[in-house]
C-alpha positions in Angstrom: -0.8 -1.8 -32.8 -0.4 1.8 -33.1 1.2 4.4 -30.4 3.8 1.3 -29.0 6.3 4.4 -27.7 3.8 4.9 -24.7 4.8 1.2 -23.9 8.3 1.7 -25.0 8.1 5.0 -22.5 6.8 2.3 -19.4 9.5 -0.2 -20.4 12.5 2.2 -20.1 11.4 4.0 -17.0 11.5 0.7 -15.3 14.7 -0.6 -16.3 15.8 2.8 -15.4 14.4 2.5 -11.8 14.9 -1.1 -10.9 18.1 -1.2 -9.5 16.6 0.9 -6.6 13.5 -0.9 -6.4 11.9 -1.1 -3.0 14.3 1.2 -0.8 12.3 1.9 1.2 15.3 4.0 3.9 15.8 7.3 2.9 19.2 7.9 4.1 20.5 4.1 2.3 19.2 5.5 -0.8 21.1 9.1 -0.8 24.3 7.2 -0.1 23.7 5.2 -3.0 22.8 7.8 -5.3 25.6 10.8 -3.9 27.8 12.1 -6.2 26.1 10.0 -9.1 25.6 12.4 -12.0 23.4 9.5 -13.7 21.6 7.7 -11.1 18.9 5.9 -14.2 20.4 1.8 -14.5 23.1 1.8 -11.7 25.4 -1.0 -12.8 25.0 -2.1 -9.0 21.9 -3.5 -7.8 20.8 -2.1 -4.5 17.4 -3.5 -4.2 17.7 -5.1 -0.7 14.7 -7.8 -2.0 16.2 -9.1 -4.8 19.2 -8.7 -7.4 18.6 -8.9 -11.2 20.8 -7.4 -14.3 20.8 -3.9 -14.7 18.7 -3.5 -17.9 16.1 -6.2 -17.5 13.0 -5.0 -16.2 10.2 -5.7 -12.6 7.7 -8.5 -12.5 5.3 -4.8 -13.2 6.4 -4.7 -16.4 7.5 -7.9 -16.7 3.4 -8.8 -16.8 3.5 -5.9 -19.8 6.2 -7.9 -21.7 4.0 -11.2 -21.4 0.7 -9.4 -22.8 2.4 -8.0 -25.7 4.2 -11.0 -26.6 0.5 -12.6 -26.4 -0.7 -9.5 -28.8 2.2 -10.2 -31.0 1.2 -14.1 -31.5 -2.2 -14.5 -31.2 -4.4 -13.4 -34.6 -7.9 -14.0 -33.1 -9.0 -11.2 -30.6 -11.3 -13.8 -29.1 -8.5 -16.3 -28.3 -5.9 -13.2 -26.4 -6.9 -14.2 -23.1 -6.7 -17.3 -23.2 -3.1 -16.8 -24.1 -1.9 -14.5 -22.7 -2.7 -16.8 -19.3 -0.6 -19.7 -20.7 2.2 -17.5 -21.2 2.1 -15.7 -17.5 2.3 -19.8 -16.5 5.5 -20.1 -19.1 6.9 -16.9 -17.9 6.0 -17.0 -13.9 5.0 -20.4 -12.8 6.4 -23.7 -12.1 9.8 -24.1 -13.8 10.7 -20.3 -14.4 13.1 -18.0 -12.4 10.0 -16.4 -10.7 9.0 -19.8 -9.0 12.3 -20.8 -8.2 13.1 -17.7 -5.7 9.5 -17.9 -4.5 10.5 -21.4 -2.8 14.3 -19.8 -1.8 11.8 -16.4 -0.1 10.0 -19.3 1.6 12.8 -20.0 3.1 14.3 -16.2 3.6 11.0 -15.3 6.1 11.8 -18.2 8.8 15.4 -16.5 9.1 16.9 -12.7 9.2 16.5 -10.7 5.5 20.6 -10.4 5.1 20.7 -10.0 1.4 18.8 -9.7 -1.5 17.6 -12.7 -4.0 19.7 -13.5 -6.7 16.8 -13.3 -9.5 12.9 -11.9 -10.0 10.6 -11.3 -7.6 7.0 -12.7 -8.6 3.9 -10.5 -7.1 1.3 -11.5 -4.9 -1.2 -10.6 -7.7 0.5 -13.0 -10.2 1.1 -15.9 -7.8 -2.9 -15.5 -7.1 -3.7 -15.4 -10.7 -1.7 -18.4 -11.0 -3.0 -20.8 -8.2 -6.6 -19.0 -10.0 -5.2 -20.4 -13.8 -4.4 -23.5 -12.5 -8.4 -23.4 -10.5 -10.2 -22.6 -14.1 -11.6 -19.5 -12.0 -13.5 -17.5 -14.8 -12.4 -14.2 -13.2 -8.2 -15.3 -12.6 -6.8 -11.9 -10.9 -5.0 -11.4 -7.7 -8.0 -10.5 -4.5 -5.5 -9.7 -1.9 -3.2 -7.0 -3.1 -4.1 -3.4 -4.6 -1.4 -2.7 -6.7 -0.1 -1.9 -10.8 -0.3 -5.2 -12.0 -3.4 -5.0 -13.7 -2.8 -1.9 -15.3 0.8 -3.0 -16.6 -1.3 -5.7 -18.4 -3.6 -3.9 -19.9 -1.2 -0.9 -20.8 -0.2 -3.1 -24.5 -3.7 -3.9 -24.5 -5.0 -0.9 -24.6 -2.6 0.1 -27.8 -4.3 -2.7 -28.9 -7.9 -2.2 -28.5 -9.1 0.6 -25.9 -13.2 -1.3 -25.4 -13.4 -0.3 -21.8 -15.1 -3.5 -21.3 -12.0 -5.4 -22.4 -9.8 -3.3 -20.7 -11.5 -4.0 -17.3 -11.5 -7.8 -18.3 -7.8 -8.2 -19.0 -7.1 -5.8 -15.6 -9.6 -8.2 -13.5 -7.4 -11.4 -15.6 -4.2 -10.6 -12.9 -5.9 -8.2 -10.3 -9.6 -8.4 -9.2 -10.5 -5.4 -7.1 -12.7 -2.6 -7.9 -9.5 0.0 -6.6 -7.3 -2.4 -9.0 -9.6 -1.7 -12.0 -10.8 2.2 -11.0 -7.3 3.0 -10.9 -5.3 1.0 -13.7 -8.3 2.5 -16.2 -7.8 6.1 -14.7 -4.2 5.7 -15.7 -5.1 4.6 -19.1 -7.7 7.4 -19.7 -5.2 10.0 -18.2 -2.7 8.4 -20.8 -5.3 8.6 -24.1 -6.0 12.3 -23.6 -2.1 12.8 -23.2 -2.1 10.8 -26.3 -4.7 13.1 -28.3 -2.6 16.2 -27.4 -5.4 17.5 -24.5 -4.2 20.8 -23.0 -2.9 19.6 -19.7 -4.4 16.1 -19.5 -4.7 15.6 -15.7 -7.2 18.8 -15.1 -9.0 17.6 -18.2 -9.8 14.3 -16.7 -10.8 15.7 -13.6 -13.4 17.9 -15.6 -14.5 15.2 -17.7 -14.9 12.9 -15.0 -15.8 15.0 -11.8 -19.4 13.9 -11.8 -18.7 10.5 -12.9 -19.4 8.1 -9.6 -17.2 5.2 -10.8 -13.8 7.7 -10.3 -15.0 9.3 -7.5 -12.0 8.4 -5.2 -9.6 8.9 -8.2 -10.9 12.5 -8.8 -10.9 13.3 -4.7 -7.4 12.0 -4.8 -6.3 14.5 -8.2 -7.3 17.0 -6.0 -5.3 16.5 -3.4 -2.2 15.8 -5.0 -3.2 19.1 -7.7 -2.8 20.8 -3.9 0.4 19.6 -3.0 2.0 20.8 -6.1 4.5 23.1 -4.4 5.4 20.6 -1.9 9.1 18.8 -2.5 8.2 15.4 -4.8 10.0 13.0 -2.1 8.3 14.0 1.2 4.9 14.2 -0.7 5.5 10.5 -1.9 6.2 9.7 1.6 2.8 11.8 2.8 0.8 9.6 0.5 2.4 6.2 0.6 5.7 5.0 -1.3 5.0 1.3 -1.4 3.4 -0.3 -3.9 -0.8 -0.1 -3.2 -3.3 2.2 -4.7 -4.0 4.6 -4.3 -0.5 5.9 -2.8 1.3 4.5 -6.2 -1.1 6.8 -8.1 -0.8 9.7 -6.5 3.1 9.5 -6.4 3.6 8.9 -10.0 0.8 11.9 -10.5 2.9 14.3 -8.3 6.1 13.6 -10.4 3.9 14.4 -14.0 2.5 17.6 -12.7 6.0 18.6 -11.4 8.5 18.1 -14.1 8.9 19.3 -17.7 10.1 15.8 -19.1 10.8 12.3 -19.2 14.2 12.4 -17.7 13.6 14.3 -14.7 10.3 12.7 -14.1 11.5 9.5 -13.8 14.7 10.7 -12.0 12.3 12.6 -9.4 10.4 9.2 -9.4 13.8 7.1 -8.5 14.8 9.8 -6.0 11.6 9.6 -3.8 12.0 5.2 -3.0 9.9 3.1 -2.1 8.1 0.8 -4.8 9.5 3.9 -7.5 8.8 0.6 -10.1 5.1 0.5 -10.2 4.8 4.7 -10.3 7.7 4.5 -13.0 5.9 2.6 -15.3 3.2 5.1 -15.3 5.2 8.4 -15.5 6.9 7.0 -18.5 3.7 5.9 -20.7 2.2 9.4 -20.0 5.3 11.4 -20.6 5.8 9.1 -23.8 2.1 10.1 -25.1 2.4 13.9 -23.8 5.8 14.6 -25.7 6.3 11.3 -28.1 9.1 8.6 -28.7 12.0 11.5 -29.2 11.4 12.6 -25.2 12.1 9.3 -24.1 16.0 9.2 -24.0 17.9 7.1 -26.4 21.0 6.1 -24.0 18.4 4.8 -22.1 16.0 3.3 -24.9 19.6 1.0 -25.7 20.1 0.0 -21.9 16.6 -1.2 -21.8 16.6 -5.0 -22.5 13.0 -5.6 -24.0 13.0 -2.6 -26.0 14.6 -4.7 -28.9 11.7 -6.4 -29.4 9.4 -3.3 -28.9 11.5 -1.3 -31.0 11.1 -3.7 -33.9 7.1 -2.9 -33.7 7.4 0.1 -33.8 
């Protein structure tokens, strides 16, 4: 696997971000972040949904960490799949952390929310593609949900092998809408010609693309967020969705690339705005990681990062 820094870069920024997963109240989240001169892996989780070590990373990335350790033990290409779906069972279903707190958040919704789980939070689209698994459904992906899973998959994948057919098949393996796979391949397009060192990477997919009906709504959507480029990162996360669906996640995490200089203060803009700043992280870091390389990615916060022992010894 060559280029494994872009999924180092995802990795970090969502270790960095989790403790402040899903805060969604603006004036909860100052408080926790005033005065803080570091506000990237706050000892102190303040999620309000659930509560796991600082370090350790989201179920979005987690699904990342599941394909790669599928790419790292499976020689056949043909066999990857097939795989990489008995470890999401090993890793989410029956028997792991995941499944227990889905049967304690069972519980949680017949009384009032007073504090957060104590472990991981699985995700619609991987408790779908589970029950699917378990089905022998050809096509196993999450129906209900639009949201990163897919591409977090298929982000080690593609380091892997970038066939666009593939791509779309491991994306459609954990979430199986057409905004779930338009999106999640934008993002790994956008990432490749940050990769090949394209003068500002973003305008040049919009030109490559602009006529290309499959990325229509992506393209209208680069458009607007290219126009909101003045406008303070937080309240235009807010304008165009801060939870966790496309395409509000997209054009969040594209507002925080085409505003900073960095890795650092990307992912610090991306903490700072709320909401599901998880699922946006984990694509400002791959792209910042294949724009500027492994060095921009910082290094306090490459050794805070739980999985990035095992990534690091890949790369």
């Amino acid at each position: 696997m060559d280029n494994l820094h872009i999924f180092l870069g995802a990795t970090v920024a969502d270790a960095a971000t989790r403790p402040l997963h899903w805060v969604y109240d603006p004036k909860k989240l100052k408080n926790y972040i005033k005065g803080k001169k570091e506000i990237a892996f706050l000892k102190k989780n303040k999620s309000p949904f659930y509560s796991i070590k600082t370090g350790k990373v989201s179920g979005y990335n987690d699904i990342g960490q599941v394909m790669f350790k599928t790419l790292m033990q499976t020689k056949k290409k043909s066999e990857i799949l097939k795989v990489f779906k008995r470890n999401i069972i090993l890793n989410f279903g029956p028997g792991s952390a995941y499944w227990r707190n889905l049967k304690i958040r069972k519980k949680y919704k017949k009384i009032k929310w007073k504090k957060p789980l104590n472990g991981p939070w699985i995700h619609q689209n991987v408790l779908e593609t589970i029950q699917n698994i378990k089905m022998r459904k050809s096509t196993t992906g999450g129906t209900k949900v639009n949201e990163s899973d897919g591409y977090c998959a298929a982000l080690p994948y593609y380091l892997y092998n970038n066939n666009e057919k593939d791509l779309k098949r491991v994306i459609k393996s954990v979430a199986n809408s057409k905004i779930n796979e338009t999106y999640a391949l934008a993002k790994l397009k956008i990432i490749s010609l940050a990769n090949d060192n394209k003068k500002d990477p973003i305008r040049f997919f919009l030109r490559k693309y602009k006529r290309n009906r499959y990325f229509k709504d992506v393209i209208n959507n680069i458009k607007k967020v290219l126009r909101a480029k003045r406008e303070n990162h937080t309240k235009t996360v807010r304008k165009f969705g801060k939870a966790c669906s496309y395409p509000g996640t997209f054009m969040g995490s594209m507002h925080a690339m085409i505003t900073s200089n960095n890795y650092k203060s990307a992912i610090n803009k991306t903490i700072k705005a709320g909401g599901c700043n998880c699922s946006r992280a984990n694509f400002v870091g791959a792209y910042f990681a294949a724009l500027k390389g492994y060095k921009n990615i910082p290094s306090k916060w490459i050794k805070k990062t739980q999985p990035a022992k095992n990534i690091l010894k890949y790369i």
